[in-house]
C-alpha positions, 0 to 999 in steps of 0.5 A, a space after each residue: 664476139 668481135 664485130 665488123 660493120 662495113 657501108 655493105 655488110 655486117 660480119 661477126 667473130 671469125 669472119 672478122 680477119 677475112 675482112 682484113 685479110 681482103 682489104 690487105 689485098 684490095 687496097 693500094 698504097 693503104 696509109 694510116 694518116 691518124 690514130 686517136 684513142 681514148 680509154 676503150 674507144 679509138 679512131 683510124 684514120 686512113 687513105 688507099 687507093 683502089 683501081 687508082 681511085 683515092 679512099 679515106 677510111 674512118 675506122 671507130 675501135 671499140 675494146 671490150 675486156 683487152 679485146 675488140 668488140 667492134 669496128 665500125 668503118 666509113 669510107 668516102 667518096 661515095 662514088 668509089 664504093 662500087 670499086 671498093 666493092 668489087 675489089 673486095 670480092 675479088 679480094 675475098 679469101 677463098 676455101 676449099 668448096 666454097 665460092 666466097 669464104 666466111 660471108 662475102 662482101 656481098 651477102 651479109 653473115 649477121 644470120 649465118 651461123 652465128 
């Protein structure tokens, strides 16, 4: 039961590749900068740009049973947030009747059908 903890919203399970699904498309020139791993847990260090701001992203992995358990992501600076936002929602795959697939980013599926 994978989850995703984001600086606006929590998404379990299935949801989890539309996130990375939407980040692919909301971020430019994304760079992973470092991997360090220890037993089950490991850290991506990453940078992007979004609508020509830079991002720095910090991702802790957690592996459960060969499996992601968590992901748990921070992002800096503060004041890019807002574009980060943005771009994610507009990012944010869509299906077929639905406004915004699988719990947006801007409203949190941790009591959506879980």
């Amino acid at each position: 039961d994978a989850v995703f903890q984001s600086p606006f919203h929590t998404w379990r399970r299935h949801h989890v590749p539309s996130v990375f699904r939407a980040r692919g498309k909301a971020f430019d020139d994304l760079r992973v900068e470092s991997v360090i791993h220890d037993g089950d847990r490991a850290l991506i260090l990453w940078r992007a740009t979004v609508t020509g701001d830079r991002v720095e992203g910090a991702e802790l992995v957690s592996v459960s049973d060969h499996a992601i358990g968590r992901i748990d992501v921070f992002l800096r600076p503060a004041s890019v947030l807002g574009a980060v936002h943005q771009a994610m929602v507009a990012a944010w795959p869509k299906a077929p009747g639905d406004r915004l697939a699988g719990g947006s980013p801007g409203r949190s599926i941790e009591t959506e059908g879980q």
